[in-house]
PAGUDO-213506 format. One record per residue (C-alpha): x, y, z; residue number from 1; chain. Coordinates in nm, 3 decimals, always signed. Layout:
REC,x,y,z,seq,mol
REC,X,Y,Z,NUM,A
...
// end
This chain:
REC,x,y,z,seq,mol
REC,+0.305,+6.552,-3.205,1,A
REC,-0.027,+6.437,-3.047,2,A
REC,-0.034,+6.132,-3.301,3,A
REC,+0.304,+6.008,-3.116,4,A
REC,+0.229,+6.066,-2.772,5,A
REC,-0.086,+5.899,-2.771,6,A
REC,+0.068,+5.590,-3.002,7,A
REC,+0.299,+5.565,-2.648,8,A
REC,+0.074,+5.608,-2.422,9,A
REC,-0.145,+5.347,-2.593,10,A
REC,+0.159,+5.099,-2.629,11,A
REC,+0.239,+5.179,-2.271,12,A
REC,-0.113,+5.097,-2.155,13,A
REC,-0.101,+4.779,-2.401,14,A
REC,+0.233,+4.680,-2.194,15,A
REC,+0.082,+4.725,-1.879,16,A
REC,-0.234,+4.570,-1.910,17,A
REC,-0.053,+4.255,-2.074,18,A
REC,+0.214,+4.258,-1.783,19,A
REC,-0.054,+4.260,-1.535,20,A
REC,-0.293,+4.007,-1.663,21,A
REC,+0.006,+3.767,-1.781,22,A
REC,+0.086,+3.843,-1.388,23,A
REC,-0.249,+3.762,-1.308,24,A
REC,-0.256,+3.468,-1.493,25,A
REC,+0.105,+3.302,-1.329,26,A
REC,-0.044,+3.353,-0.988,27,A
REC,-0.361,+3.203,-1.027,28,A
REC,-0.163,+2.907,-1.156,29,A
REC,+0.059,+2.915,-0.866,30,A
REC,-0.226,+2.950,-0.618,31,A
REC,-0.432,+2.668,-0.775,32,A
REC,-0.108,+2.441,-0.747,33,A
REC,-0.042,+2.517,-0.392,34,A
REC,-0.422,+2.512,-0.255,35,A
REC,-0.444,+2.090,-0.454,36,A
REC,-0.152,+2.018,-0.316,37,A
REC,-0.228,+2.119,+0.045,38,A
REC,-0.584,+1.958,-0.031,39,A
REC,-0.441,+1.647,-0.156,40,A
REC,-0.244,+1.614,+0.178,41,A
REC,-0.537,+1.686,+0.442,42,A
REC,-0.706,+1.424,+0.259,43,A
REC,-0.412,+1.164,+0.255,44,A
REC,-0.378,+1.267,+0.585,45,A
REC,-0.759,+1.156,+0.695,46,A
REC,-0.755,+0.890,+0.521,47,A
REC,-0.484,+0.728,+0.655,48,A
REC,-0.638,+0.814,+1.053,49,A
REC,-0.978,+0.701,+0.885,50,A
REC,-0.829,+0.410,+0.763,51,A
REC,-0.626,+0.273,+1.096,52,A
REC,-0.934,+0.336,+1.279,53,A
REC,-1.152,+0.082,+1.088,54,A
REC,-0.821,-0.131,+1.047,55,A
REC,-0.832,-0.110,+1.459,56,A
REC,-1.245,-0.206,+1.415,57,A
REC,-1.159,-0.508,+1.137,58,A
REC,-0.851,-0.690,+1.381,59,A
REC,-1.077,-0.627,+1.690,60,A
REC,-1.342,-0.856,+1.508,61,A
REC,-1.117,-1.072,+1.347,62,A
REC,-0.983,-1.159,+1.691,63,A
REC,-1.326,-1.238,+1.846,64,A
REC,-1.401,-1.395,+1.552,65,A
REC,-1.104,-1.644,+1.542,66,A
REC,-1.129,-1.692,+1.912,67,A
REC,-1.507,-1.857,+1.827,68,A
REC,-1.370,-2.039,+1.548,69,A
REC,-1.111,-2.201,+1.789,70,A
REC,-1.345,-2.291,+2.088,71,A
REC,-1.560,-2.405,+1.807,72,A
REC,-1.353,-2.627,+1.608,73,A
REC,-1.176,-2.757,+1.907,74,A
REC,-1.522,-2.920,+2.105,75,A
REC,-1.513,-3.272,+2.029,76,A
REC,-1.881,-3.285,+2.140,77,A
REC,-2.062,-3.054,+1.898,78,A
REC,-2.403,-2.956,+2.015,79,A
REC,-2.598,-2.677,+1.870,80,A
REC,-2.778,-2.624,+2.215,81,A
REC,-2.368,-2.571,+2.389,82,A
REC,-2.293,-2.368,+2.064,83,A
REC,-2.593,-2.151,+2.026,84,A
REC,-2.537,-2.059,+2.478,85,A
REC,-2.196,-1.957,+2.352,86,A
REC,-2.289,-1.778,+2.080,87,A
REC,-2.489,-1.554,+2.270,88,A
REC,-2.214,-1.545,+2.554,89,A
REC,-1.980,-1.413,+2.321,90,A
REC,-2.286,-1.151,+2.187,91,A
REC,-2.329,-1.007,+2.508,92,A
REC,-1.977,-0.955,+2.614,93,A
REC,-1.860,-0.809,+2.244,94,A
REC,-2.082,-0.469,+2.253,95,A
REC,-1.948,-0.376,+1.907,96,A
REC,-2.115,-0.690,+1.756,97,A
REC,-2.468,-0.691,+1.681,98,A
REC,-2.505,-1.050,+1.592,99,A
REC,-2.341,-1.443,+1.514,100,A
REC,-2.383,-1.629,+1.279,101,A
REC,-2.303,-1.993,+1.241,102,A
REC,-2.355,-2.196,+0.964,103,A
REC,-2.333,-2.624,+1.007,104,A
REC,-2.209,-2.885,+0.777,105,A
REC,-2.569,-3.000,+0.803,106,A
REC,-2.728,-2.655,+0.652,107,A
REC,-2.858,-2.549,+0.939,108,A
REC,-2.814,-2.200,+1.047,109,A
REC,-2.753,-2.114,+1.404,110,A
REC,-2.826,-1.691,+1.499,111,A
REC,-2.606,-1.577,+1.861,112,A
REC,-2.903,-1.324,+1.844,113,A
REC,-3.170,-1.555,+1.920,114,A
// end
């Protein structure tokens, strides 16, 4: 009699400890799915404020950067000595850029900063 109950009571134990680490096993799994995917958003998610930000930064300087181009290109009388006073004009009044450079057809380089 003692040979059969403890062949249950081992095959219960057996049962059990397989039902709770296959248990164990599923819900890590589950866990480990749900905690990447709410990673993988937060990321997306600060990347894409990240990413207008500097998108904001990159048309800001674009714009100041074709509006030099135009006043440039459109003065019939080019002088480096006009060009280099608006230059650094344009340097003090843009506080975001720390210095303009200009480069001439006759390889010469003209520095905003100075």
């Amino acid at each position: 009699m003692k040979s059969i109950k403890t062949k249950i009571t081992l095959t219960f134990s057996l049962i059990c400890i397989f039902l709770v680490l296959f248990s164990s096993i599923v819900s890590y799994f589950i866990a480990s799915t749900a905690i990447q995917n709410e990673s993988k958003e937060k990321i997306l998610f600060a990347s894409q404020k990240y990413s207008e930000m500097i998108n904001g930064v990159l048309d800001g300087q674009a714009k100041i950067l074709n509006e030099i181009a135009f006043n440039i290109g459109n003065d019939q009388n080019f002088n480096e000595t006009d060009t280099l006073s608006y230059l650094e004009k344009k340097l003090k009044v843009n506080s975001n850029v720390t210095d303009i450079y200009l480069g001439t057809n006759e390889k010469h380089m003209l520095d905003g900063a100075g």
